[in-house]
RODREN-395027 format. One record per residue (C-alpha): residue number from 1; residue in one letter; x, y, z. Coordinates in steps of 0.02 Angstrom, whole numbers. Example, Ala and Ser with C-alpha at 12.3 -4.5 7.8 and 13.67 -1.06 7.14 Angstrom:
BEGIN
<node><i>1</i><aa>a</aa><c1>615</c1><c2>-225</c2><c3>390</c3></node>
<node><i>2</i><aa>s</aa><c1>684</c1><c2>-53</c2><c3>357</c3></node>
This chain:
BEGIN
<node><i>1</i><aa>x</aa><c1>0</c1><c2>0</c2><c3>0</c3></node>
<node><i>2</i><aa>x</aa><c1>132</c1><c2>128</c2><c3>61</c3></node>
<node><i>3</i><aa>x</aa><c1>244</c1><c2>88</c2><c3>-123</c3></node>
<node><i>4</i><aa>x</aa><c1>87</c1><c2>105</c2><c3>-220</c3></node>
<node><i>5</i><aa>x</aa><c1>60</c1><c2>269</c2><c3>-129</c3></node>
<node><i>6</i><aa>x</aa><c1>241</c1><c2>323</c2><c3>-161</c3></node>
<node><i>7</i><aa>x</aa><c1>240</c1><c2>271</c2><c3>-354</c3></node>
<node><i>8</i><aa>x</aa><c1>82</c1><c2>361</c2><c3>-387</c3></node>
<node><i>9</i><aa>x</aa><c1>145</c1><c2>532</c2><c3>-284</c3></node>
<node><i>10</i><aa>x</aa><c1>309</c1><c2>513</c2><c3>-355</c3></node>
<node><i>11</i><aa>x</aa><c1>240</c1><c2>503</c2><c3>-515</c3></node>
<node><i>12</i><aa>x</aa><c1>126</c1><c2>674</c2><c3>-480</c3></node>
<node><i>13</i><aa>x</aa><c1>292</c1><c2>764</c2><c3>-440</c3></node>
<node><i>14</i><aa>x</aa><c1>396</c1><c2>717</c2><c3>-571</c3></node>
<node><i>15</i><aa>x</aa><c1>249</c1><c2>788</c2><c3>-668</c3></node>
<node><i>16</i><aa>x</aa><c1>267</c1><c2>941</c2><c3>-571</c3></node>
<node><i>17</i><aa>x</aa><c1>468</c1><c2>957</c2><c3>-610</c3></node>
<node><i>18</i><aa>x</aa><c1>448</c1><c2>944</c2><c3>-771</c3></node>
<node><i>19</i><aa>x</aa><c1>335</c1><c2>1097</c2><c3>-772</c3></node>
<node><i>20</i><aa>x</aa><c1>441</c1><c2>1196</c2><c3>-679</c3></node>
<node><i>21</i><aa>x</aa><c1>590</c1><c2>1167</c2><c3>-803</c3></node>
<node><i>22</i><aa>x</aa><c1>483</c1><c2>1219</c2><c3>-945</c3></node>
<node><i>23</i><aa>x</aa><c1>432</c1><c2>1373</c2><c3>-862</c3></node>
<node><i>24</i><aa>x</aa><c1>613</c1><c2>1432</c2><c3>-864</c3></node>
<node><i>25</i><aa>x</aa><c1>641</c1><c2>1383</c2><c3>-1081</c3></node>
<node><i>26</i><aa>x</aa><c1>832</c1><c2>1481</c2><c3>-1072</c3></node>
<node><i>27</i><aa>x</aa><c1>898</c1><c2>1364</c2><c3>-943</c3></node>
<node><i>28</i><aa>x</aa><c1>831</c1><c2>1197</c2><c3>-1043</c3></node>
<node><i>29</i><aa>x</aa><c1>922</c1><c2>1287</c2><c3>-1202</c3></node>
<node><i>30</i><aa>x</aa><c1>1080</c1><c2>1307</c2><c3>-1105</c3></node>
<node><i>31</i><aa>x</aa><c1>1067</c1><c2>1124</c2><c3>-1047</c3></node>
<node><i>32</i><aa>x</aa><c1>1075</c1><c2>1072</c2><c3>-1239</c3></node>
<node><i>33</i><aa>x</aa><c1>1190</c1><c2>1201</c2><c3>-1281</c3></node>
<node><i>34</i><aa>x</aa><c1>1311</c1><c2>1161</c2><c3>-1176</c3></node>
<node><i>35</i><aa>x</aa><c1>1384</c1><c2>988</c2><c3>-1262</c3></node>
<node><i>36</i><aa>x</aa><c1>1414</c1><c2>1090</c2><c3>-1445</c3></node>
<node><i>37</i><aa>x</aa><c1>1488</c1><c2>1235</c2><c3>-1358</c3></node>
<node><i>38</i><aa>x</aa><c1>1605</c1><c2>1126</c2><c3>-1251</c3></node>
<node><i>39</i><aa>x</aa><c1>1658</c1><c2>1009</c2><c3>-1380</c3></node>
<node><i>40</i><aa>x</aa><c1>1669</c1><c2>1155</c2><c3>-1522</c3></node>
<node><i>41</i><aa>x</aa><c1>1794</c1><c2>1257</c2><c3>-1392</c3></node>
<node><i>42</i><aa>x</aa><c1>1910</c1><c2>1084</c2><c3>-1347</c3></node>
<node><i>43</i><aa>x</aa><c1>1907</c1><c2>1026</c2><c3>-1507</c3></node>
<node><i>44</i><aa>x</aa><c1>1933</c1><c2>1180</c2><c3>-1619</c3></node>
<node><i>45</i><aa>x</aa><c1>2014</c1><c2>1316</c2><c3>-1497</c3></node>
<node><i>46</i><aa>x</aa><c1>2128</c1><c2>1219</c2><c3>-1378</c3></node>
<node><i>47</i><aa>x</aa><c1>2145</c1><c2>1068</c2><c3>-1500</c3></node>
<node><i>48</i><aa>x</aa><c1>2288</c1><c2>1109</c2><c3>-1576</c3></node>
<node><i>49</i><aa>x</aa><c1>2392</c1><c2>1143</c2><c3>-1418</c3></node>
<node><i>50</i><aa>x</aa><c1>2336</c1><c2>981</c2><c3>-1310</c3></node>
<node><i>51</i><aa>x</aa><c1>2439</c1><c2>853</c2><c3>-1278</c3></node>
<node><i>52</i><aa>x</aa><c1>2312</c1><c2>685</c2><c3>-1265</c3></node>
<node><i>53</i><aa>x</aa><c1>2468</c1><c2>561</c2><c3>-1299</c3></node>
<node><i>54</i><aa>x</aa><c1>2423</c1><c2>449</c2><c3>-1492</c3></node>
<node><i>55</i><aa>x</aa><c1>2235</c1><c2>488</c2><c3>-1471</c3></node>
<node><i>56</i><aa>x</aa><c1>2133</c1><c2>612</c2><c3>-1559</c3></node>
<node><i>57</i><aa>x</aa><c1>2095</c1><c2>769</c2><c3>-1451</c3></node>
<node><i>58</i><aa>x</aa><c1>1897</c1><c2>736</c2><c3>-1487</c3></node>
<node><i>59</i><aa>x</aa><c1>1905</c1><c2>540</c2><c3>-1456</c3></node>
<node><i>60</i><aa>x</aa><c1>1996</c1><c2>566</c2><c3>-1298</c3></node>
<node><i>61</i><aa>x</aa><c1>1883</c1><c2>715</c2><c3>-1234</c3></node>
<node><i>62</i><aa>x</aa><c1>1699</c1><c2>643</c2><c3>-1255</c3></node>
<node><i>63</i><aa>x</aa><c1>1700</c1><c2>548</c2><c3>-1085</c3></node>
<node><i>64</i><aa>x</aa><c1>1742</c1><c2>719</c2><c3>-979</c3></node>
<node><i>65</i><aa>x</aa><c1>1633</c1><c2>798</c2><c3>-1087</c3></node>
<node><i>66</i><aa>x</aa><c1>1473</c1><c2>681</c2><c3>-1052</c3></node>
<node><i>67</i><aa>x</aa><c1>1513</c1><c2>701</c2><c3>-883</c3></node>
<node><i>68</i><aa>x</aa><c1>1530</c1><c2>907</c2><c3>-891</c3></node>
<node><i>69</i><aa>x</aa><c1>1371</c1><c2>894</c2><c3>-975</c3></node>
<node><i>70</i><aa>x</aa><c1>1291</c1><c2>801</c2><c3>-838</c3></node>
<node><i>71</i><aa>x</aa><c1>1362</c1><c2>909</c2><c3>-707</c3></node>
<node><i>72</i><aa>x</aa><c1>1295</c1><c2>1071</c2><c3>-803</c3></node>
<node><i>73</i><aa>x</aa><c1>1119</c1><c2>1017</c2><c3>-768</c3></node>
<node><i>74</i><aa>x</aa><c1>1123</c1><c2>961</c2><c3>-596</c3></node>
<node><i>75</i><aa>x</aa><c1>1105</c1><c2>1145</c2><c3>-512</c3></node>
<node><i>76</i><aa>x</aa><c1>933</c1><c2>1161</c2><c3>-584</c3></node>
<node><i>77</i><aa>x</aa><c1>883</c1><c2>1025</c2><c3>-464</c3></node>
<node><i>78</i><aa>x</aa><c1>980</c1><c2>1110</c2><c3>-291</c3></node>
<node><i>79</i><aa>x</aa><c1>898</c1><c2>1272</c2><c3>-358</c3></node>
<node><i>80</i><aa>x</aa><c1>721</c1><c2>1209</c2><c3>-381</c3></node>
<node><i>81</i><aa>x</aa><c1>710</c1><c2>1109</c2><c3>-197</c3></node>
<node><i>82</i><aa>x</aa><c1>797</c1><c2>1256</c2><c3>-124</c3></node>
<node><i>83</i><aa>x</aa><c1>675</c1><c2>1373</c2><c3>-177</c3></node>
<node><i>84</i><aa>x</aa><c1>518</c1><c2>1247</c2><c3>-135</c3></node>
<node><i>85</i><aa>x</aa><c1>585</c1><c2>1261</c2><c3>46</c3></node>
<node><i>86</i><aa>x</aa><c1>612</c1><c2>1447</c2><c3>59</c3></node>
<node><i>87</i><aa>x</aa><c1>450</c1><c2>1463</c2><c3>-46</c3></node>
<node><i>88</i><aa>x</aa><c1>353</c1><c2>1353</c2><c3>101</c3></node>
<node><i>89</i><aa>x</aa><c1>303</c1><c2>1232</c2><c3>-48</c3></node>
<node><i>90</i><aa>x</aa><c1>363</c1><c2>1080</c2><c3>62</c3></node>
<node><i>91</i><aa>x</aa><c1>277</c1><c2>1128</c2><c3>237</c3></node>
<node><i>92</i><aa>x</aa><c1>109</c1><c2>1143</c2><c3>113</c3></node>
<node><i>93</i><aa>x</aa><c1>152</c1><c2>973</c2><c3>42</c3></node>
<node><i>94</i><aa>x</aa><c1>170</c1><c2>912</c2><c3>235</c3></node>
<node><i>95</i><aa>x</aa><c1>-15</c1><c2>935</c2><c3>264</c3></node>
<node><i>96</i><aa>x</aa><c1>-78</c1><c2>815</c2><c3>126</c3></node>
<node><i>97</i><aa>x</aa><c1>-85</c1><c2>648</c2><c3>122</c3></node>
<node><i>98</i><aa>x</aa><c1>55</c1><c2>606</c2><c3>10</c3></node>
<node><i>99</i><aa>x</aa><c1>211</c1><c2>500</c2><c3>27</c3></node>
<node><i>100</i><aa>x</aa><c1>331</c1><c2>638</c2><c3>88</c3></node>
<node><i>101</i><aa>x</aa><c1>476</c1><c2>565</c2><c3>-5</c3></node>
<node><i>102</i><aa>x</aa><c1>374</c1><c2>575</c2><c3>-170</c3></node>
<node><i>103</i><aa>x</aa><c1>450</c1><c2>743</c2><c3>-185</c3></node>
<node><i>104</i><aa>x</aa><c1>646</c1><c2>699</c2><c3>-174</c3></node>
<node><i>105</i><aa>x</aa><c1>605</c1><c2>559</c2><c3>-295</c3></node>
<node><i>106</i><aa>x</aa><c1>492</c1><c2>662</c2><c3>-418</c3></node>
<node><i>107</i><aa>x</aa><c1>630</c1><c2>799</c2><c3>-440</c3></node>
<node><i>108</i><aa>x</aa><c1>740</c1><c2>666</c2><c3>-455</c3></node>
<node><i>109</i><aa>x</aa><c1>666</c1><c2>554</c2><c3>-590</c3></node>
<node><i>110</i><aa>x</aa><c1>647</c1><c2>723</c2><c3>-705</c3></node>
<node><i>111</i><aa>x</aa><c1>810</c1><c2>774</c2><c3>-689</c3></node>
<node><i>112</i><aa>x</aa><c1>878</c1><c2>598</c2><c3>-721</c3></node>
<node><i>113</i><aa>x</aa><c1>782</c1><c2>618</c2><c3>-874</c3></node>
<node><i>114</i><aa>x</aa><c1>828</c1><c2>763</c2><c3>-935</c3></node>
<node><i>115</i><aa>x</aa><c1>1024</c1><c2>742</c2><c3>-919</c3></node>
<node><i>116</i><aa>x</aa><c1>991</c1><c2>545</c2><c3>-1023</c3></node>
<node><i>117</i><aa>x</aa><c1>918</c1><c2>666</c2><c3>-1174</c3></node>
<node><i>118</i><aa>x</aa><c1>1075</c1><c2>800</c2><c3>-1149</c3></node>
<node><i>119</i><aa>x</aa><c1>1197</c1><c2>676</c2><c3>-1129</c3></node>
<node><i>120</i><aa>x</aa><c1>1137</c1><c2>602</c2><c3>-1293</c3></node>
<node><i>121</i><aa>x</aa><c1>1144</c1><c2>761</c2><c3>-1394</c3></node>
<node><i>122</i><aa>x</aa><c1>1332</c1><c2>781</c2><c3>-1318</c3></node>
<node><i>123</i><aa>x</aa><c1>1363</c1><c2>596</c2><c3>-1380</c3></node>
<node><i>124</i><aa>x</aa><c1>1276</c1><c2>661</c2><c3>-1567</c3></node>
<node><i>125</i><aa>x</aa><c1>1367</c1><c2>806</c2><c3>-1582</c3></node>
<node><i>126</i><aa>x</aa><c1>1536</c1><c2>733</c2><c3>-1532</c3></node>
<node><i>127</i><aa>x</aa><c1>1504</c1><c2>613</c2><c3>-1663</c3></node>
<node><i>128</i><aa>x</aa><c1>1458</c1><c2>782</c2><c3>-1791</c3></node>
<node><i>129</i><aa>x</aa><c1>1644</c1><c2>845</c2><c3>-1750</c3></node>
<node><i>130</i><aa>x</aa><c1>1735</c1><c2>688</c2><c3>-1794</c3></node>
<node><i>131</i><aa>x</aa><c1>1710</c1><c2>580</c2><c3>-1647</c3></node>
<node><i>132</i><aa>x</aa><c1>1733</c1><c2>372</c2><c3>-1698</c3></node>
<node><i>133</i><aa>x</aa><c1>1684</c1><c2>262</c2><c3>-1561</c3></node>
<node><i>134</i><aa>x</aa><c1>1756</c1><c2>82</c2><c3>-1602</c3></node>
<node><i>135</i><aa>x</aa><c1>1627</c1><c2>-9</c2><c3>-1454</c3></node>
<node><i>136</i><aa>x</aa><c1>1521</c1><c2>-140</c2><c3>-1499</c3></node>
<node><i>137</i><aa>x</aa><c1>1339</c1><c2>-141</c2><c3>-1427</c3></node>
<node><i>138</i><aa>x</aa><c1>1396</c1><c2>-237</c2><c3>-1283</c3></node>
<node><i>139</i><aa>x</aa><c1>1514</c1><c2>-82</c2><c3>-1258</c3></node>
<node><i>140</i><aa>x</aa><c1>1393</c1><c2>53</c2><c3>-1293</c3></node>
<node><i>141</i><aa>x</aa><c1>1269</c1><c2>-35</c2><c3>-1165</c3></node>
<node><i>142</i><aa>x</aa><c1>1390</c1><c2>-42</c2><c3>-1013</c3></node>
<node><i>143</i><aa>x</aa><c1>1442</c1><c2>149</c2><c3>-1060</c3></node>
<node><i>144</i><aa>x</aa><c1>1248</c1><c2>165</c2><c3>-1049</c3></node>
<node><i>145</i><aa>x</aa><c1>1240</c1><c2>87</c2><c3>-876</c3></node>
<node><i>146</i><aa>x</aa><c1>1391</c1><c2>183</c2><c3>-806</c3></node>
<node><i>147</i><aa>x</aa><c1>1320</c1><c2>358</c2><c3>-871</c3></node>
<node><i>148</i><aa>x</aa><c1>1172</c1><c2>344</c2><c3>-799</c3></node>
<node><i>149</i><aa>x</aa><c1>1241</c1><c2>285</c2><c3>-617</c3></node>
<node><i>150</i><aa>x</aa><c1>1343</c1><c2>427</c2><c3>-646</c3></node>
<node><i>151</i><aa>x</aa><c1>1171</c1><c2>531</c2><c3>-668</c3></node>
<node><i>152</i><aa>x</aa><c1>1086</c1><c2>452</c2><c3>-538</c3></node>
<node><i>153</i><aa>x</aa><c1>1214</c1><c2>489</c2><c3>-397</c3></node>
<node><i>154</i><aa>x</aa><c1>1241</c1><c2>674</c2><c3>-454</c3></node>
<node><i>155</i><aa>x</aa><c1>1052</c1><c2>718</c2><c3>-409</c3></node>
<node><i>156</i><aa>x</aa><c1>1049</c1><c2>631</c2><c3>-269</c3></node>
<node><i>157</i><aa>x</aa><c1>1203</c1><c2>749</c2><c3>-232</c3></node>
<node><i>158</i><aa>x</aa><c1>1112</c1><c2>900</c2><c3>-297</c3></node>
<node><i>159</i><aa>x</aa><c1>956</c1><c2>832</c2><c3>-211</c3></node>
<node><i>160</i><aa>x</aa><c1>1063</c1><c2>854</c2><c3>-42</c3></node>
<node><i>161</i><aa>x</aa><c1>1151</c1><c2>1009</c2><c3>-73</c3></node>
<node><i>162</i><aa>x</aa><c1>969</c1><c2>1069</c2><c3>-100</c3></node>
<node><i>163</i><aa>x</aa><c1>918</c1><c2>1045</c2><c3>69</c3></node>
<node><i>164</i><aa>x</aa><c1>1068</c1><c2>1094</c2><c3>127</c3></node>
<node><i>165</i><aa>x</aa><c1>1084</c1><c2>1278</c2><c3>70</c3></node>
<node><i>166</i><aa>x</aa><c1>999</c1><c2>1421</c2><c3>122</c3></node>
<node><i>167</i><aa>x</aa><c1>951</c1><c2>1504</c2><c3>-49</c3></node>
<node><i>168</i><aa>x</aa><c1>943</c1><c2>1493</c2><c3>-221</c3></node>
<node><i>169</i><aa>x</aa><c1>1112</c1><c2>1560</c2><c3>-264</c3></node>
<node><i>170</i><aa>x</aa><c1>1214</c1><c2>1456</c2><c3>-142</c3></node>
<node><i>171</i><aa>x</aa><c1>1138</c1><c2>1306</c2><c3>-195</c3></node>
<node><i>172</i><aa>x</aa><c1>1192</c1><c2>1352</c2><c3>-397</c3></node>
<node><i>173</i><aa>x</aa><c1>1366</c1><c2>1401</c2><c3>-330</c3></node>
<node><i>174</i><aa>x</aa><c1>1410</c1><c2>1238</c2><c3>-231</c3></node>
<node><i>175</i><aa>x</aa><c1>1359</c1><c2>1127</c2><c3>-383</c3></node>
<node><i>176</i><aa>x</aa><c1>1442</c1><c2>1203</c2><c3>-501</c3></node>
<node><i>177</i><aa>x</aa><c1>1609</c1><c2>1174</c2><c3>-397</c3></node>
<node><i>178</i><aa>x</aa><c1>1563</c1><c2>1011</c2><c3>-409</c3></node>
<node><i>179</i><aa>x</aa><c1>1522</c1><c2>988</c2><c3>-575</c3></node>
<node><i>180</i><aa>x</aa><c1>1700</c1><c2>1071</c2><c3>-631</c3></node>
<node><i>181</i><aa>x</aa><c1>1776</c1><c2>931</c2><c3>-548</c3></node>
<node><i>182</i><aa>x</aa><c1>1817</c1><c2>847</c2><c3>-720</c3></node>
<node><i>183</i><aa>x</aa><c1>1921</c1><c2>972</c2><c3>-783</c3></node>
<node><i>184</i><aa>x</aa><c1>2019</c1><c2>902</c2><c3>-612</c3></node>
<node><i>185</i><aa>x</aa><c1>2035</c1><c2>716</c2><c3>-700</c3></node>
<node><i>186</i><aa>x</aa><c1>2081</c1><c2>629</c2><c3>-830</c3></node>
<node><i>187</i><aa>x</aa><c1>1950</c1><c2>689</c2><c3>-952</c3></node>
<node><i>188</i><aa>x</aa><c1>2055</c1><c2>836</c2><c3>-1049</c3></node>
<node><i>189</i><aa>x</aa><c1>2223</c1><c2>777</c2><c3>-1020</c3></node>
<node><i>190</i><aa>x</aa><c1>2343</c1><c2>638</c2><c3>-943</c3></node>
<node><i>191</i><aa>x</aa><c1>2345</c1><c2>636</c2><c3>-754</c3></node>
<node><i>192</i><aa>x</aa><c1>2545</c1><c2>602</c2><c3>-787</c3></node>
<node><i>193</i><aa>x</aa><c1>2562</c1><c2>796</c2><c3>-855</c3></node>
<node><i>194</i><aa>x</aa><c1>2499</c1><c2>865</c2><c3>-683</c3></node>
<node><i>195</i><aa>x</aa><c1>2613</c1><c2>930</c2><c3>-561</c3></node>
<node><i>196</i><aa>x</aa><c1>2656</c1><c2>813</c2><c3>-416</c3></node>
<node><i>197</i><aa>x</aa><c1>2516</c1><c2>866</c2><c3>-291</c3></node>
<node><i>198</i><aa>x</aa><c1>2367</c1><c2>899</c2><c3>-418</c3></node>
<node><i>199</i><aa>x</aa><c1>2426</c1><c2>719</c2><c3>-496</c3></node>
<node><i>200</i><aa>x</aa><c1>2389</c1><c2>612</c2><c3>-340</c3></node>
<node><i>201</i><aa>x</aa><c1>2216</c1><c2>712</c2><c3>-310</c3></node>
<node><i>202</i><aa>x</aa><c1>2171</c1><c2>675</c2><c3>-509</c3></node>
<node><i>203</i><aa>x</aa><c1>2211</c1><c2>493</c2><c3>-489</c3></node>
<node><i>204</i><aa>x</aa><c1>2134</c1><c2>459</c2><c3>-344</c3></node>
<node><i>205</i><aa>x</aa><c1>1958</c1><c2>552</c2><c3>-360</c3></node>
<node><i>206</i><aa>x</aa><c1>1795</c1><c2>481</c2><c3>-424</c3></node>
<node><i>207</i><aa>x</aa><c1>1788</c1><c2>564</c2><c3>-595</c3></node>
<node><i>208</i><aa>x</aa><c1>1969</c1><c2>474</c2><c3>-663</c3></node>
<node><i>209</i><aa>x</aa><c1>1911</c1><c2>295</c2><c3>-637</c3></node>
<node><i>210</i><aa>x</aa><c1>1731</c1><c2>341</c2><c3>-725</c3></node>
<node><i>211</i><aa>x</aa><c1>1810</c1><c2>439</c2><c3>-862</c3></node>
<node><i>212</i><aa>x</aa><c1>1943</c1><c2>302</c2><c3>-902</c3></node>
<node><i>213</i><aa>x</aa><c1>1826</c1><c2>168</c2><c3>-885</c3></node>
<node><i>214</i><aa>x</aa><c1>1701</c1><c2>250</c2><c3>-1008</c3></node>
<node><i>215</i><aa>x</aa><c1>1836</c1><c2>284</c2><c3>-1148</c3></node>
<node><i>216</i><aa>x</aa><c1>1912</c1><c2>121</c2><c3>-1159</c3></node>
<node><i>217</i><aa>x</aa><c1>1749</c1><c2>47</c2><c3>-1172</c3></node>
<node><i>218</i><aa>x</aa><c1>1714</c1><c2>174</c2><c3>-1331</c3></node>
<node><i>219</i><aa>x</aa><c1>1879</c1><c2>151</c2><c3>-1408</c3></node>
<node><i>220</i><aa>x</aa><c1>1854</c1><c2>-11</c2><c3>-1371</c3></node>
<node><i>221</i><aa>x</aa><c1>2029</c1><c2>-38</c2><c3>-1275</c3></node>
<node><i>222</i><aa>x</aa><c1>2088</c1><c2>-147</c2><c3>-1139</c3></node>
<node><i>223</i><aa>x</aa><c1>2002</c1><c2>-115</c2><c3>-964</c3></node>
<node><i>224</i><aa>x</aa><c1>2064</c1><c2>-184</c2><c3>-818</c3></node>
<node><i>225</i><aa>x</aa><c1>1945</c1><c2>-250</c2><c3>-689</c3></node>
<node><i>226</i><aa>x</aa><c1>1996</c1><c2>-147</c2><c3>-550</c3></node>
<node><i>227</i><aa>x</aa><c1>1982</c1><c2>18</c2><c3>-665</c3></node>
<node><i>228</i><aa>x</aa><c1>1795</c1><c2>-60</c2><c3>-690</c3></node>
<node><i>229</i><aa>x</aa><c1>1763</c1><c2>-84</c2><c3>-527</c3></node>
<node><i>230</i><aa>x</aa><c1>1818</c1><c2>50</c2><c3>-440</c3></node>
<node><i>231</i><aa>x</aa><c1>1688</c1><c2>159</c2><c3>-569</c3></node>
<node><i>232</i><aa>x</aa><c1>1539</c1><c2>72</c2><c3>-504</c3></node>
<node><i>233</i><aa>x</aa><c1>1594</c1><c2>47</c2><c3>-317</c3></node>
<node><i>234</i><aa>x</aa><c1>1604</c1><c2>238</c2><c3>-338</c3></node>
<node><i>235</i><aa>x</aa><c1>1438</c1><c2>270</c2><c3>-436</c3></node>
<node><i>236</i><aa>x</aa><c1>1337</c1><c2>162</c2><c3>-331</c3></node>
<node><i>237</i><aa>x</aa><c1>1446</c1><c2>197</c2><c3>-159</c3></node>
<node><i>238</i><aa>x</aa><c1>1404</c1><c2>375</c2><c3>-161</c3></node>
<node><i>239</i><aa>x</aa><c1>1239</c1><c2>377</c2><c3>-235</c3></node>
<node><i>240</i><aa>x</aa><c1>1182</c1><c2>272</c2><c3>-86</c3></node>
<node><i>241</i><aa>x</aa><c1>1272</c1><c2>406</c2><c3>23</c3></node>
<node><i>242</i><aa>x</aa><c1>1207</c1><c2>557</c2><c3>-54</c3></node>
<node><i>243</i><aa>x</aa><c1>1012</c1><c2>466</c2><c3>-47</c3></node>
<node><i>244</i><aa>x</aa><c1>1025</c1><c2>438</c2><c3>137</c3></node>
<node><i>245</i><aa>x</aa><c1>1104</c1><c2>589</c2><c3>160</c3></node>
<node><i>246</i><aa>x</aa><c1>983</c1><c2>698</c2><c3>72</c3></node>
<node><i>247</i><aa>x</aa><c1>827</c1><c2>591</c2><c3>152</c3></node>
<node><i>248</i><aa>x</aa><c1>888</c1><c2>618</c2><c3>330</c3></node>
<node><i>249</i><aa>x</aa><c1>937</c1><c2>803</c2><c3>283</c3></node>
<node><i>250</i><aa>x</aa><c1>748</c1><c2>818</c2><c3>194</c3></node>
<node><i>251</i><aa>x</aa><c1>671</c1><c2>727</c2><c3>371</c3></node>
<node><i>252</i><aa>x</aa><c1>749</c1><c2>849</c2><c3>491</c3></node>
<node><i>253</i><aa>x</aa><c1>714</c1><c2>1008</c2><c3>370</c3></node>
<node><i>254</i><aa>x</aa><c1>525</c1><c2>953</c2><c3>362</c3></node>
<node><i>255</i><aa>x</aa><c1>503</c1><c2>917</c2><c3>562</c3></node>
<node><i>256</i><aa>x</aa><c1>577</c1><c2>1071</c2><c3>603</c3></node>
């Protein structure tokens, strides 16, 4: 009874987000934007000058990108649940009879959604600028899975840093730290160019081990197990993290 309850209110506000993205039309056009405007200014402004070892600058680029692209979107869902609780939109949810959660999940789901349909138009145009994957469906399907772990445990991150700040603008701010944290990784160039310091932090954070694990499996090149492994013990390890987090953050905000 209490799942059917949450499916159907979860369902109602995931309804709801999607309204409230299409009420603000510039930010969805940014959102698709972003991918051509990222790859156009790696590919065709610092091409020339980057050093990605025998790859192609665009072959070696498209995982970071994907995952830029992904982290571009995530503010709108900090910025929406931050305003819903300055806005008292949550304590009037509190006095119906729906699953409380539905909300968390709703905003969620949408957002999921809409960074599956950006991070394929980042995929399409990468391919438009010379991008040549060499993944067989097998390939192309694990990718799939990874990405959208990846997706799954940045709005659960946004979903916390939601509840967490106090306004609009912090909320925007803090994610978009985060979502930078690419350029900090493997995605542009090889960790072995960094200085000493910034070297050990790029090899060792979450974004390396997803980035190098998604480009081998495009260009279809030996992955190691452990380089596998550590992606989804990371994807999955901190989405669970962020979701309790952000529940028990959501819990105390709403029985304040």
């Amino acid at each position: 009874m209490r799942q059917g309850l949450l499916l159907r209110d979860s369902k109602t506000m995931f309804v709801r987000s999607l309204k409230l993205s299409f009420r603000h039309p510039s930010t969805i056009g940014l959102s698709l934007l972003m991918p051509a405007t990222l790859l156009a200014v790696f590919v065709y402004v610092f091409g020339g000058a980057m050093d990605v070892g025998g790859y192609s600058v665009v072959d070696y680029i498209v995982p970071g990108i994907i995952l830029l692209t992904i982290g571009q979107g995530a503010p709108s869902i900090s910025v929406r649940l931050t305003n819903d609780v300055a806005k008292g939109v949550i304590d009037r949810f509190r006095t119906m009879p729906i699953a409380q959660s539905s909300l968390l999940v709703g905003h969620v789901a949408a957002t999921v959604l809409q960074s599956i349909v950006t991070t394929a138009i980042a995929v399409l145009v990468s391919i438009l600028v010379g991008f040549r994957s060499q993944a067989g469906l097998a390939g192309w399907l694990i990718v799939a899975g990874i990405v959208v772990l990846y997706i799954i445990m940045m709005m659960w991150l946004a979903v916390l840093i939601g509840m967490y700040a106090k306004t609009a603008e912090e909320a925007s701010g803090l994610m978009t730290l985060i979502g930078v944290l690419p350029f900090l990784s493997s995605g542009f160039v090889p960790t072995e160019t960094m200085p000493p310091i910034l070297r050990i932090f790029a090899e060792n954070q979450p974004m390396t081990s997803i980035i190098d694990t998604v480009r081998s499996l495009l260009l279809n090149e030996p992955l190691s197990e452990k380089t596998l492994c550590t992606a989804l013990l990371w994807c999955v390890g901190l989405a669970i993290v962020f979701w309790v987090a952000a529940l028990h953050m959501y819990k105390r905000k709403t029985t304040e």
